[in-house]
N, C-alpha and C positions, 0 to 999 in steps of 0.2 A: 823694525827692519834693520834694527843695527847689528846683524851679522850677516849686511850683504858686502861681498869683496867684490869690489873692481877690478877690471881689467884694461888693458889694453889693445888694440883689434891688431896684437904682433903677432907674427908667424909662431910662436910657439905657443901660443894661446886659442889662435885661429886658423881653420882652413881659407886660404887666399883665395878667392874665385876672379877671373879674369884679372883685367890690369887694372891696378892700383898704383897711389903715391900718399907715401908717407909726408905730411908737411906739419912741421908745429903739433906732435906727438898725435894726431888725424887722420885717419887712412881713409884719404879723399876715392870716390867711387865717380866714374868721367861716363865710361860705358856700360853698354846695353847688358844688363847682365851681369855687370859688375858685382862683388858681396864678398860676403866670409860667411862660413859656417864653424860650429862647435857644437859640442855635447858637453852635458855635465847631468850628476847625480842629485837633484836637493828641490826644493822648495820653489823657489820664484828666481824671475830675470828682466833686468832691466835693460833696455837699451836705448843710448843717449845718442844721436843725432845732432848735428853742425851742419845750418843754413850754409846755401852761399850769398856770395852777391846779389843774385838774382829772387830770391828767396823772400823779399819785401817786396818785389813788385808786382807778383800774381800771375806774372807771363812766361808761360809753360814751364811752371816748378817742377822741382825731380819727382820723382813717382818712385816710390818706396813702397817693397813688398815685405814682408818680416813672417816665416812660418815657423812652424812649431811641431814637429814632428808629422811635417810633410803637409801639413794644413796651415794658409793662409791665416792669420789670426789681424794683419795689420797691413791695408791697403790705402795708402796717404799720400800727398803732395807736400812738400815739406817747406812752410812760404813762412818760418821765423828761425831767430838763428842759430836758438839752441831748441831742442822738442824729447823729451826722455818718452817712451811706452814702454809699458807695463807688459809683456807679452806671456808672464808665464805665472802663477799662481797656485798652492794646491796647499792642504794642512800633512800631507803624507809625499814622503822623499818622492823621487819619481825619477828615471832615466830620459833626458830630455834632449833632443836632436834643434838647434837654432838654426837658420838660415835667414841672413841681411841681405836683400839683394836691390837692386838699381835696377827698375822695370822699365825706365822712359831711358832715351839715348842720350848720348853726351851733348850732340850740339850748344842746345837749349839750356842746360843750366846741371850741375853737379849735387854732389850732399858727401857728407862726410862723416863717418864713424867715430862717436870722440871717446865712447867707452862700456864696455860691458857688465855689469854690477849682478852679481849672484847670490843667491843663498845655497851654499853647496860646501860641503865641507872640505871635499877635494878641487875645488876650483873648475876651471874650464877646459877642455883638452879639444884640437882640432879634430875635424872627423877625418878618418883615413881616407888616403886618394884613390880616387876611381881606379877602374884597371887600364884605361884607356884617355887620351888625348889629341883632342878637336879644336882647329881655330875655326871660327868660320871668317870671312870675310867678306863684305856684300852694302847692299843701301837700307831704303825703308821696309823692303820685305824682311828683309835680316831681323832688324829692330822691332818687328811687330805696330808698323804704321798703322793706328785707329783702329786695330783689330775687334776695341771692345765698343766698336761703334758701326754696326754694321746697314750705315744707311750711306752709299756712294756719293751721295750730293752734300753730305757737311765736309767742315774743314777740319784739318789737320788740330792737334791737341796734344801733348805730355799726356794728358789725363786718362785718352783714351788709347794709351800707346802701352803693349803687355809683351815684353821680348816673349813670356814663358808661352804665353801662344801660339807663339812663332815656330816657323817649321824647322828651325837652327838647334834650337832649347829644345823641341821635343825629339828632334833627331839624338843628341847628347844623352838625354834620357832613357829612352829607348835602346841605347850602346850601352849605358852605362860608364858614359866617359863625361872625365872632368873638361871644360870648356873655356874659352877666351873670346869672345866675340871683337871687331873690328866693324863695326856697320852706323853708316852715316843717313839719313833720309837724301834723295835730291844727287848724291853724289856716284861719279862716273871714274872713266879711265881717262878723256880726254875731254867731257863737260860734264857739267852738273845738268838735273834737270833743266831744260829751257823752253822755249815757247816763242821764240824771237827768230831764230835760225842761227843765233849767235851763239859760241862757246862760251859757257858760264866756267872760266878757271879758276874761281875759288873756291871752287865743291869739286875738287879732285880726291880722289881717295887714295892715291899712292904717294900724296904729298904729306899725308900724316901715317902713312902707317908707321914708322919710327918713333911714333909720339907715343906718351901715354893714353891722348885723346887729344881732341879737339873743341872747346865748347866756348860760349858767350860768356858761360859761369867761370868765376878763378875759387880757383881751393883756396880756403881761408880769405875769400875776399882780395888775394894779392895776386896769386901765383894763377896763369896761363896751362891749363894741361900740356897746349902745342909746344909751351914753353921746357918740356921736360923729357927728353927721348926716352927711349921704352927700353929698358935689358932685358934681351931676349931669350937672358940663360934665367930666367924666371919661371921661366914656362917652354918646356919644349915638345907640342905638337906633335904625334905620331901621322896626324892625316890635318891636313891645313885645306878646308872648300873656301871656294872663290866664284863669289855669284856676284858677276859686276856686268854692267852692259845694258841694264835698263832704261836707267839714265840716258846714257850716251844715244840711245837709239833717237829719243826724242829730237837729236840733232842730226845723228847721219840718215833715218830716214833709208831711203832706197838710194842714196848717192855712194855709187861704188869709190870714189876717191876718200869722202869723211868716213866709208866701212873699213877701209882699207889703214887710215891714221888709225882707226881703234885699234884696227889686229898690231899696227907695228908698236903702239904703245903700251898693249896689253903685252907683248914679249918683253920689251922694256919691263913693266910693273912682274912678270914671273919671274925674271932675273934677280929683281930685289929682294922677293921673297923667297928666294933661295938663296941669295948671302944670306940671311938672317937666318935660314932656317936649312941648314942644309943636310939633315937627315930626315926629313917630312916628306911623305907622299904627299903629290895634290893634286884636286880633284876640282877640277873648273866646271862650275853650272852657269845654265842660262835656260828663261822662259816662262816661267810663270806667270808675269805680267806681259808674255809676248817672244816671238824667239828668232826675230827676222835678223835679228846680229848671230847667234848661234851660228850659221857656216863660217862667220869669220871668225868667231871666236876659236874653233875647231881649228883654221888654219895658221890661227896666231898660237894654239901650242903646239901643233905639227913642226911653224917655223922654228920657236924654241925649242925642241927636239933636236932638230937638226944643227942648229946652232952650238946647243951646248952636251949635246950626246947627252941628255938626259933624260933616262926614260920612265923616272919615277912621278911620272903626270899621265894625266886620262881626263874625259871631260864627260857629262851627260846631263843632257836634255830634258829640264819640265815640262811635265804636260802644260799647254797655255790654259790658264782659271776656265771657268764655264761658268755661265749666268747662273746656272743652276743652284751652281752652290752657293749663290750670295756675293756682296762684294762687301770691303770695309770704305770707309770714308778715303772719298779721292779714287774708287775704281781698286782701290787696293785687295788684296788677298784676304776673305774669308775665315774665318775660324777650323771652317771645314778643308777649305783649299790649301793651308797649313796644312792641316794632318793629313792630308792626301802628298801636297810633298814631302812631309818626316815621312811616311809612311814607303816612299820612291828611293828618296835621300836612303834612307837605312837599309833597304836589301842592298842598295849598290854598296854603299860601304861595307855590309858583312859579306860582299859579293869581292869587291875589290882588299881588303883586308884580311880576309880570314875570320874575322871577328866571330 
């Protein structure tokens, strides 16, 4: 194997997929979805993997997807500090398509890319960008909560958590647009999931959006993702969706005053997303797990509208899941009720876009 060359997972070696942070020569991966892709001509590919923190203790490790010209070859938890696989092999050259990706969400724990090793005479080259550009932003539907565990009564897992299942990742594919995910489990506009009647305000989602992420895990063991703001000219969004309000529901409930904090703080959180982003249409959802905040939601962009005469926003409505189709772990979204929303999701946007 000694004419495999190394790499490094930098932007002229790699395509960047959502948000990342370079730390200690590492291109740490926080979110749902997070990864690099490349292509290369030759023989075999290695790739080497960096633990975090969290990574000795067993309790919800990253979940790493590794394909290989479109097929899954390596689906892992990543619980040591350094982990190289072997993903690609053959005795005759070959044209070969990689994708790294971070299947489980940032909360829980991170992993880091520490280097790429090829047999290839021309080295590695990023694959070209999509024609199109999608953030999503949202909670554990976004993230694909226990989707690959479709019995409603277990508990939450990394393990059985698959962004690519999710209706976000197959909406993007379906467009053929390159993608950024923002999706937390649990987290709202004015509470986190609760069960108390109390606001949970450390699962807000508009307190990190600025970040690179949010998680338990630090890159390289030191660094805080929340610890590191997010540049925005990184990545810049033709169509930005916002699926938040599930959460929150479990607190406002039918009380028109706590419906009423969500809308004014939801104009709030669309203000910020348009400083940062301010040639992006967006497109605000709600419903899949429920849609009893959707009229407020509707009248918290209407107010935005009016406020900032800005008409490059629209909103629409999931259907609410059905037994039928199944549920995941915790009542969550289905396999099936994924693709029934990408399948919603994507006429509206070739509807609303031109696409």
């Amino acid at each position: 194997m000694s004419t495999m060359q190394v790499y490094k997972p930098t932007e002229n070696h790699v395509k960047i997929i959502g948000r990342t942070h370079s730390f200690n020569d590492v291109l740490w991966l926080a979110l749902s979805g997070s990864g690099v892709e490349f292509s290369f001509y030759g023989r075999a590919a290695r790739i080497t993997l960096e633990g975090d923190d969290i990574a000795v203790t067993g309790n919800n490790l990253a979940r790493i997807g590794i394909s290989v010209n479109g097929r899954r070859v390596i689906d892992d938890q990543v619980d040591q500090e350094f982990r190289s696989y072997t993903v690609f092999e053959s005795e005759t050259e070959q044209l070969v398509t990689v994708r790294v990706m971070k299947l489980s969400e940032a909360a829980m724990s991170t992993v880091g890319i520490r280097e790429i090793a090829v047999d290839a005479a021309d080295g590695i080259q990023p694959t070209p960008p999509q024609v199109h550009t999608i953030e999503f932003i949202g909670d554990s539907i976004t993230c694909g909560y226990g989707v690959d565990d479709e019995e409603a009564l277990h508990s939450f897992s990394t393990a059985t958590e698959d962004v690519t299942k999710a209706y976000a990742y197959l909406t993007a594919e379906q467009l053929g647009a390159d993608y950024s995910m923002v999706c937390y489990s649990g987290y709202g506009i004015i509470t986190g999931y609760t069960e108390n009647d109390q606001k949970l305000t450390t699962h807000l989602l508009p307190d990190y959006y600025e970040k690179v992420g949010k998680s338990e895990g630090k890159f390289g063991g030191r660094l805080l993702p929340q610890e590191v703001p997010w540049e925005f000219s990184r990545f810049t969004p033709e169509l930005i969706v916002i699926n938040l309000g599930t959460n929150d529901d479990s607190y406002t409930k039918d009380d028109p005053a706590k419906q009423a904090d969500y809308a004014e703080n939801y104009v709030a959180f669309l203000k910020k997303v348009r400083r940062n982003n301010p040639d992006s249409t967006i497109l605000c959802t709600l419903g899949i797990m429920g849609d009893r905040l959707y009229p407020h939601l509707e009248q918290a962009v209407a107010r935005y509208s009016r406020e900032t005469g800005d008409s490059r926003i629209s909103t629409m409505r999931f259907e609410v899941q059905l037994e039928a189709d199944g549920y995941a772990v915790d009542y969550h979204p289905s396999q099936a009720t994924h693709r029934k929303a990408a399948d919603k999701l994507t006429a509206e946007i070739r509807r609303l876009m031109s696409w």
